[in-house]
N, C-alpha and C positions, 0 to 999 in steps of 0.2 A: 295802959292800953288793954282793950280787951281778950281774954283767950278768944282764936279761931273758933269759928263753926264746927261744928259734927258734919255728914256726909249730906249733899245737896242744899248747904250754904254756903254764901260767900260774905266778906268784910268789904268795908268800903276805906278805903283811905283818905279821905276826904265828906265832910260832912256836907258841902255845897253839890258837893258831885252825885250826880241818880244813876251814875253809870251802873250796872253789875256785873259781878264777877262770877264766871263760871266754878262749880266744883274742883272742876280738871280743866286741865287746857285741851282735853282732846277733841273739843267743839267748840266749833265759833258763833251757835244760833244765839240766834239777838233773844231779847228777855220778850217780845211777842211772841216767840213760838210754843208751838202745842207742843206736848210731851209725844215722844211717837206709841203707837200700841205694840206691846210683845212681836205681833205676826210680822210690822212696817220694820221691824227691829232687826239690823246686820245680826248674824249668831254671833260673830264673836265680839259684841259691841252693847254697851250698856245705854238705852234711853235716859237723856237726864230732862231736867226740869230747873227750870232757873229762877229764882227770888230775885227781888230789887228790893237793898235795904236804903235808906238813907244816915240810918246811926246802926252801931253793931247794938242795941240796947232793943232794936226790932227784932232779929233772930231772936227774941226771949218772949215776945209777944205771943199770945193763943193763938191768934192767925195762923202765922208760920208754923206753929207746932202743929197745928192739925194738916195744914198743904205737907209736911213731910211728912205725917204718919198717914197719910191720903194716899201719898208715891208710893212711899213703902210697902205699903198693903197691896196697891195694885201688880206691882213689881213681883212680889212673893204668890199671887194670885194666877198671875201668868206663867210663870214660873213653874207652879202646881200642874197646873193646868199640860202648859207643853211636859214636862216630864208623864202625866197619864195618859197621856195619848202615845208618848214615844213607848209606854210600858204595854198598853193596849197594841200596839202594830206588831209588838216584839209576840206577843202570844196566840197572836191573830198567826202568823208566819208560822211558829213553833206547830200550832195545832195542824197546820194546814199542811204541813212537809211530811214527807214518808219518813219512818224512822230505819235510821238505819238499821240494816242485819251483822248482827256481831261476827266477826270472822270466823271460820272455822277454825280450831287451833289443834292442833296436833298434841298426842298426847306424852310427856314424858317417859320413853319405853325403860329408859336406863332407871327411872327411879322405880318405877311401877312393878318389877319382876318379881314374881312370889319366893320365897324362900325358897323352895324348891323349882330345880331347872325341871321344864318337861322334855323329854328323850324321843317321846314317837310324835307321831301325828296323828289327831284324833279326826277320822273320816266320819262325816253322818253318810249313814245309810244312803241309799239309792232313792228309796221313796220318801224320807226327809229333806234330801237336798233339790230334789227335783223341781220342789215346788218353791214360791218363795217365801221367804219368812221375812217375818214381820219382828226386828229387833230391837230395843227400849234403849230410852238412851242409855241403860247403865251396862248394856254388852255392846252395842252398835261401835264398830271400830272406827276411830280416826281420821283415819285414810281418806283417800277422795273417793267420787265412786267411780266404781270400774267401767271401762269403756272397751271398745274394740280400736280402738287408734288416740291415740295421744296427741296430736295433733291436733282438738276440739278447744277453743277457745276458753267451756268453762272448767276443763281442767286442769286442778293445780300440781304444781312440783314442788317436791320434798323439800324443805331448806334442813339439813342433813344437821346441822348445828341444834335445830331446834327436838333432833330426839334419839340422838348420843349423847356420853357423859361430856364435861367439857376436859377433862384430858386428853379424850380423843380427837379431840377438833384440830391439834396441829396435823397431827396424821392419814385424817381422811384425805385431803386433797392430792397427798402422793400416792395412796391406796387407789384411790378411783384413779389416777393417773397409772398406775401399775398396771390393772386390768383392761383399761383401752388398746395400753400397749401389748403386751403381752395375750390376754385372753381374748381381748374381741377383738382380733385382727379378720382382712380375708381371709374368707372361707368361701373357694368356689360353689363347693355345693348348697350356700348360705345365698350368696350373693346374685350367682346367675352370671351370664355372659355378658352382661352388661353394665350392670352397678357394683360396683365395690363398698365395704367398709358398711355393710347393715345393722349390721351388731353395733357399731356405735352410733350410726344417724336413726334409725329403725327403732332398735330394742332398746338401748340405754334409756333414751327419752320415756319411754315407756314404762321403765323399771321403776323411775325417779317418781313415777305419779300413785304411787303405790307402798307403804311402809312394809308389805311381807316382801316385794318381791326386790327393796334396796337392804333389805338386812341377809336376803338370800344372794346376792351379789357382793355384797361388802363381807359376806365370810367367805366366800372362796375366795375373793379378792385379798384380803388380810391374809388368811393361810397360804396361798401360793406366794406372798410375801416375802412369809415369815419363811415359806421352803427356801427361795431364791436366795434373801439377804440377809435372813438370821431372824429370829425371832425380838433379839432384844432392839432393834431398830424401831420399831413402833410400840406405845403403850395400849393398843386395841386388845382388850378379854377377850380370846376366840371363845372360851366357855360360855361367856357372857352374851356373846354376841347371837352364838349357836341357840342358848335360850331364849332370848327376844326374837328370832326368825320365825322359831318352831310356834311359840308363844301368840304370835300375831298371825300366823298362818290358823291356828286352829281357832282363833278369835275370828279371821276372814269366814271360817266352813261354817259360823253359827250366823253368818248376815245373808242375807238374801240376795242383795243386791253383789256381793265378792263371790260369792262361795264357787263360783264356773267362770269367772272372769277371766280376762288374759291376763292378767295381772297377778292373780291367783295360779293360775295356771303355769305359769314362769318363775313364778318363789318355788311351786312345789321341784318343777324342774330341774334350777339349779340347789336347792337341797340335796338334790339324786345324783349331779353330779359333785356337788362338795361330799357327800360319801362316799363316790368311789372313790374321789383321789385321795381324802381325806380323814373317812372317817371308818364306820362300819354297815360292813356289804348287806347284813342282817335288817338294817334300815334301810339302807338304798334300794332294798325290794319292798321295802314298808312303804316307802317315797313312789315308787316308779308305780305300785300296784293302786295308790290312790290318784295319781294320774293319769291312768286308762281310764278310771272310774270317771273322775272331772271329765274325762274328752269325750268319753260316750253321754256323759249327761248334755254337751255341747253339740252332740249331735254329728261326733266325728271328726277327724283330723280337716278335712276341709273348710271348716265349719269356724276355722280357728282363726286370730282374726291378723294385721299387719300385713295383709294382703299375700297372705299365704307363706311369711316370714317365721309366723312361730310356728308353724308345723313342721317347716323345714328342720327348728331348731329344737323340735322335740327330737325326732327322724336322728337326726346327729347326734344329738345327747343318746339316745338309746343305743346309737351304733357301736360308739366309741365306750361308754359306759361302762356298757354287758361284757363288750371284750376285755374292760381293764378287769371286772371281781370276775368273770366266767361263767356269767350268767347266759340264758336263751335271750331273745331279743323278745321286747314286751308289744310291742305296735307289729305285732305280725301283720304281712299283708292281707290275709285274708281275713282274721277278724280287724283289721284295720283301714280297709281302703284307703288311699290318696292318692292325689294328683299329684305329689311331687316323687320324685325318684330316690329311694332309699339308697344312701349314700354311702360310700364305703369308708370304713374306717380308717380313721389318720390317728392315734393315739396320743403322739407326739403334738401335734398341731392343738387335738384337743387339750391335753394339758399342760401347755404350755412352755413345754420340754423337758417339765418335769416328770420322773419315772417311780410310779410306786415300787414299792417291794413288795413280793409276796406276802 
C-alpha cells in the first residue's frame, strides 16, 4: 500500500470510492468548497483545501503538486502580509505615545562622600544667593524641589533605604521612631491651643521631602539615641552621617531653586540644634548665623512657610539652644520681627531629657 500524503492530501481506501478525505479531521467542508481567505480565517484556525483522489497514484500527478504549492504560497502570503500590518500598527502606536520621563533617582549619599568629611557650612554670600542660579546637572542636587508645604501632590518622599548604607537599614525605623517619641512631642508654644502633635503631622512630612533636612533629623535622632540607650545598639556612623548632612546642605546653598527653602532652612536648623546638644558651640554659631542670613534673604521670619510652623520652630530652637552653650539669642526681636510670641525656654523638653555637661 501506498505511503500517506504530505500536508493537504488525503488517501482513499477504496479505489471505486470518489469520496475524499480531509487533511485533519477538524473540518467537515465537502470537497466543493472554496478555500476560505487569510481575513474569512478564525485566528486560531487554519483554512484547508481539499483534493479528491480516486487512486493514491494521483497525489503524484503535476495537477495536485501545483494545487498544493498554489495553497501553500497563498498561505505563507497571508501570513506575510498580516504579520506587516500587525508590525506597522505596533510602530504607528510606538511613534504616537509620549515617551516616558525616567524617574528622578536619588543619589547614593553613603557612597558618594569625599575622602574628607566637611566640618562647616559653606554660606554664598548675600548677593549670590539672592538671586537664582542656574545649576548643571553635574552639581544640581537630588532632592526634590523645595516648596513651602509638602502637602503638593508633585512632591516626593525620601524612601530612606534608597540613600543610607544598607547596614543601616535595620536601624532607621527605630531611629525615626525614637525621635517622634521622644523629640517631636507637644510643644505648646509649637502647637497652639488647639492642635497638637505638629512636629510630627507638620514638620516631619516636610523633612522627608528633602535629603539635607532627613540627614539633619536622622543625626540628632541617632545621637539622642545613642545618649539614651548606648551607642552600641545601632550600627548608624554619627561621623558619617554628620558629613552627608553638612555635605548636601552646602550642595543645597549652590542650587537656586533649595538654597532659601524651608527645606533648606530646617537641615540648617536642626544642625544648630545637633551642636548644641551634641557637638561644638563654635559651629552652632557658624549654623545659627547662616540661618538669619537664609531668613532675611526670605524676607523674614513671617515669610517662613508651614503656615507659620517653622518660625515658630526656629523661635524655640533659638530659645532653648542659646541657653544650653550661653549664647545671646540670634532672631532678636527687633532685628527680627514676627508674629508669633517668643517662647520661653524649656531645656529639658527641648532635649529630650537629656542634659549636656558643661
Amino acid at each position: 500500500m501506498a505511503n500517506k500524503p504530505t500536508a493537504d492530501q488525503s488517501t482513499t481506501q477504496s479505489g471505486r470510492s470518489r469520496a475524499a478525505s480531509p487533511v485533519t479531521t477538524r473540518s467537515d467542508t465537502s470537497s466543493n468548497s472554496k478555500a476560505s481567505s487569510p481575513s474569512e480565517a478564525p485566528k486560531n484556525q487554519i483554512d484547508f483545501q481539499f483534493l479528491n483522489f480516486s487512486h493514491p497514484s494521483d497525489a503524484k500527478a503535476s495537477r495536485a503538486r501545483r494545487t498544493v504549492r498554489s495553497h501553500v504560497t497563498r498561505r505563507q502570503h497571508a501570513q506575510e502580509t498580516a504579520l506587516q500590518a500587525t508590525r506597522k500598527a505596533q510602530s504607528f502606536h510606538d511613534t504616537s505615545a509620549e515617551p516616558e520621563q525616567p524617574p528622578a533617582t536619588l543619589r547614593k549619599h553613603a557612597v558618594t562622600l569625599p575622602s574628607h568629611r566637611p566640618t562647616t557650612l559653606e554660606l554664598a554670600s548675600s548677593s549670590s544667593t539672592s538671586a537664582p542660579i542656574t545649576s548643571s546637572p553635574e552639581t544640581s542636587s537630588a532632592s526634590p524641589s523645595p516648596t513651602t508645604s509638602p502637602d503638593q501632590p508633585s512632591i516626593c518622599r525620601i524612601d530612606p533605604s534608597e540613600v543610607y548604607p544598607e547596614e543601616w537599614h535595620p536601624y532607621i525605623p527605630r531611629v525615626m521612631e525614637h525621635y517622634l517619641s521622644n523629640l517631636a512631642v507637644d510643644i505648646p508654644d509649637l502647637d497652639g491651643p488647639v492642635t497638637k502633635g505638629l512636629l510630627r503631622t507638620r514638620f516631619f512630612p516636610l523633612i522627608m521631602t528633602d535629603a539635607a533636612p532627613l540627614h539633619a533629623v536622622m543625626l540628632v535622632a541617632a545621637s539622642h539615641y545613642s545618649k539614651v540607650r548606648g551607642s552600641r545598639l545601632h550600627a548608624i556612623d554619627l561621623l558619617q552621617l554628620r558629613g552627608m548632612a553638612i555635605r548636601e546642605i552646602n550642595a543645597a546653598l549652590e542650587d537656586g531653586r533649595r538654597a532659601t527653602s524651608d527645606q533648606l532652612i530646617a537641615a540648617v536648623a536642626k544642625m544648630a540644634s545637633y551642636e548644641a546638644l551634641f557637638g561644638d558651640r563654635d559651629i552652632f554659631n557658624t549654623h545659627m548665623t547662616g540661618l538669619t542670613r537664609m531668613v532675611t534673604l526670605r524676607g523674614g521670619l513671617p515669610n517662613l512657610g508651614l503656615d507659620g510652623l517653622l518660625e515658630r520652630i526656629l523661635l524655640w530652637i533659638d530659645a532653648n539652644a542659646t541657653l544650653i552653650v550661653g549664647r545671646h539669642l540670634y532672631f532678636d526681636k527687633n532685628a527680627f520681627p514676627t508674629t508669633a510670641v517668643h517662647p520661653r525656654p524649656d531645656p529639658q523638653r527641648f532635649a529630650g531629657g537629656i542634659v549636656r555637661q558643661p
